[in-house]
N, C-alpha and C positions, 0 to 999 in steps of 0.2 A: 356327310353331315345331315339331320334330320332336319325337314323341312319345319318351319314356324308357321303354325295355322292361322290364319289372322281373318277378321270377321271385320268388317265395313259396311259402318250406318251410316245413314244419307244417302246411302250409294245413286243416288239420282241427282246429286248437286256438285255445284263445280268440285268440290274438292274430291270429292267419292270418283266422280269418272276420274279424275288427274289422276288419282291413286290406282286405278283400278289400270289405268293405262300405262302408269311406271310399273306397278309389278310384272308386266308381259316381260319386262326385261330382268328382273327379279331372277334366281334361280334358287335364294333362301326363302322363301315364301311356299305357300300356295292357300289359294282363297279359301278358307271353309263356309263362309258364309255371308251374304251380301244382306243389309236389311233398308227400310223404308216405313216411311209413316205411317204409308195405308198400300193393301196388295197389288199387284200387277203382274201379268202375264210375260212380261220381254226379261229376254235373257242376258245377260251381260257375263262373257266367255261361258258361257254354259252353264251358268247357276244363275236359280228366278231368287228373286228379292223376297223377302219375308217380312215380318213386324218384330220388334225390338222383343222374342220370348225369350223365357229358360234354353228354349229346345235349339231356337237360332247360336248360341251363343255354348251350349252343352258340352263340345267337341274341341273348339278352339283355344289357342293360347295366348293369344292379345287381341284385343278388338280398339280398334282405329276412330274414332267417333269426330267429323267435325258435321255436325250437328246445330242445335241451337240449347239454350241455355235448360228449360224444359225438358226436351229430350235426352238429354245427356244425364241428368239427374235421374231418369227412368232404367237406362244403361246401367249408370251405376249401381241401382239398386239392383239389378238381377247379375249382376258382375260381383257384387258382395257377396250376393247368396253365392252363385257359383265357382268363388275365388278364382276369378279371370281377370288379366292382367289391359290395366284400358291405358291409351295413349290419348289424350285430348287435347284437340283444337279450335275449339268450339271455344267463341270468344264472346262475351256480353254479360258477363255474370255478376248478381250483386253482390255485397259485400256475405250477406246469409248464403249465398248459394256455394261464395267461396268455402264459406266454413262446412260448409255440409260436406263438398268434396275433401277437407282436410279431416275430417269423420272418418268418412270412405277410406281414405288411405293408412288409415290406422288397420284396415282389414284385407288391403288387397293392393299391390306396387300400382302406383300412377304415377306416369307421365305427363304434366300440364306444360303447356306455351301458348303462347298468344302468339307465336310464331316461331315456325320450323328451321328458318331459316339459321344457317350457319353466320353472315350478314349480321343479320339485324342482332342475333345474341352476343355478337361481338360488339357491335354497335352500343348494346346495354351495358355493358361490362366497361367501353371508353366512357358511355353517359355516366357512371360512378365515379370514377377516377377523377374526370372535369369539375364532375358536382362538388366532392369533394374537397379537391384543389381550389376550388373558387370561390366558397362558403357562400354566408347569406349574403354577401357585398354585392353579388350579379342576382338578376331577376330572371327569369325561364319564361320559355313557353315549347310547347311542340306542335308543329304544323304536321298534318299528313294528307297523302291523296289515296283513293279508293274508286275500283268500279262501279260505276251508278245503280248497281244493283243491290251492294253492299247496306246494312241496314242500319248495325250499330254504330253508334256513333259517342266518344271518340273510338276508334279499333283497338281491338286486344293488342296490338302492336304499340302504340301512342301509349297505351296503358303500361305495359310493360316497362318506357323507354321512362316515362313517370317518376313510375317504382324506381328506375336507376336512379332518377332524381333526387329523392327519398331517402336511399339507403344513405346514398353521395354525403347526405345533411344528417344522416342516423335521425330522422323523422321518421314518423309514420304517414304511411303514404295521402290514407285517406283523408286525413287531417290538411294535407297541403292541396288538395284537390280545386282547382280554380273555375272560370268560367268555361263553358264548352260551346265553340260555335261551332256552324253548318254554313259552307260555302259562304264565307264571309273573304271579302279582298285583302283586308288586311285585321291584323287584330294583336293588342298589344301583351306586352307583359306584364308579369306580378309577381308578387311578394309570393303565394303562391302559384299551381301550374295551368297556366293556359292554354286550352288547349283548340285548334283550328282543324276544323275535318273538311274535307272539299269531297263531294262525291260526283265522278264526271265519268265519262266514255266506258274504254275499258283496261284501264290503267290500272294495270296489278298491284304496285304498292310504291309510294314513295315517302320516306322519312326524314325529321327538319328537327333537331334540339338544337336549341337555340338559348344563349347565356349574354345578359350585356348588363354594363355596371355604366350607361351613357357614356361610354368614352371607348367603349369596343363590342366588337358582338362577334360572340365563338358561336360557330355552326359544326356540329354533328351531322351527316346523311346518308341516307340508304336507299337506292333502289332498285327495286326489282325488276328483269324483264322477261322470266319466264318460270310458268307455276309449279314447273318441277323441281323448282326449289323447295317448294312445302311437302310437296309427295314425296319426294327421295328425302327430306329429312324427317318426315314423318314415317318413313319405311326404316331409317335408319334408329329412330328414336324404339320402335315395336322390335327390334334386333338387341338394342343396348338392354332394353326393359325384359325381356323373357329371361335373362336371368338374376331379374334383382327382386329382393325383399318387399315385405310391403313398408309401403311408405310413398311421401309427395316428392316427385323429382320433376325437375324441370331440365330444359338442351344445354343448360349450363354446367348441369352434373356430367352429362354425355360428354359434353367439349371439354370438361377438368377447364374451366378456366379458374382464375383465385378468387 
């Protein structure tokens, strides 16, 4: 079987080493090319880091990006010119940046998630169902917890579980969008979704949908306890995607769920 070239930006941030450190186990793989926001000398398995060019990205057949919202938009555009296929998880994006990347996909396969995890897109997939099943009579919110290093705030994940919210009610998401705290003790529910971010230690991910009509409270949850969750399904995600069309796909298409 021919190996799959794969290119990783950021490569100097949690998610880049995690990846960089699951492909050693990889045998469908191999790295073409590592990149970073500004140059540097150190090597990581034998390839130095580059800046997001044509020339970085020229050779390979998916490129991997968890990045930031900025950057990732830069990718995409030399990934258009070059019809190179991107997996992203780079999470913080506005509503215009979404659109821009569903542009992009009209010219070149992408893969978006807010989370790699097999977990949590199941997770998404019950948050419909519930949502669904409960209509507007129950009131939401979602709790999550994140490493204190962690910047956005609510996380691509909380956003995603959202959306489940959302489809759940055949709304639109952004439309139901509630208040958003930070490290708050406690924080209530509403009509729309509320949402509580706690950023502490170095707690990889923990997840809380949350449904009550005052007389019950349905809890959904998720958590993670180790980051090779994201890297192996992010490796798995750059495997599914080298031979698909262009278009927006998300780990929901990968997993076939309904």
């Amino acid at each position: 079987m021919k190996k799959i070239n794969i290119s990783i930006t950021g490569c100097m941030g949690r998610m880049g080493q995690q990846i960089i450190k699951s492909l050693k186990k990889e045998k469908n793989f191999k790295i073409h090319s590592l990149t970073e926001y500004k140059k540097m000398n150190k090597k990581f398995l034998g390839i130095k880091p580059q800046l997001n060019t044509e020339k970085a990205f020229k050779k390979t057949d998916v490129i991997i990006d968890f990045t930031n919202p900025k950057c990732t938009l830069e990718v995409l555009k030399i990934a258009s010119k070059l019809k190179k296929k991107v997996v992203i998880g780079t999470t913080g994006f506005t509503k215009k940046e979404e659109n821009l990347i569903k542009s992009y996909s009209k010219k070149i396969p992408i893969l978006k998630a807010g989370n790699m995890s097999l977990g949590i897109n199941l997770l998404m997939y019950l948050t419909e169902i519930a949502s669904k099943a409960l209509g507007n009579k129950y009131l939401s919110k979602i709790f999550e917890v994140h490493h204190k290093y962690k910047k956005d705030y609510p996380s691509g994940t909380a956003l995603m579980l959202g959306k489940g919210i959302a489809v759940g009610r055949k709304k639109e998401f952004y439309s139901l969008i509630g208040k958003k705290f930070l490290n708050k003790k406690s924080f209530p529910y509403g009509k729309k979704i509320n949402f509580n971010s706690i950023r502490k230690s170095e707690i990889i991910g923990e997840h809380e949908v949350l449904f009550s009509n005052n007389k019950e409270i349905i809890k959904l949850n998720h958590e993670a306890f180790d980051r090779t969750l994201y890297s192996e399904g992010a490796l798995s995600a750059a495997k599914w995607l080298n031979n698909k069309k262009n278009g927006l796909y998300s780990m929901r298409d990968l997993m076939n769920f309904g």
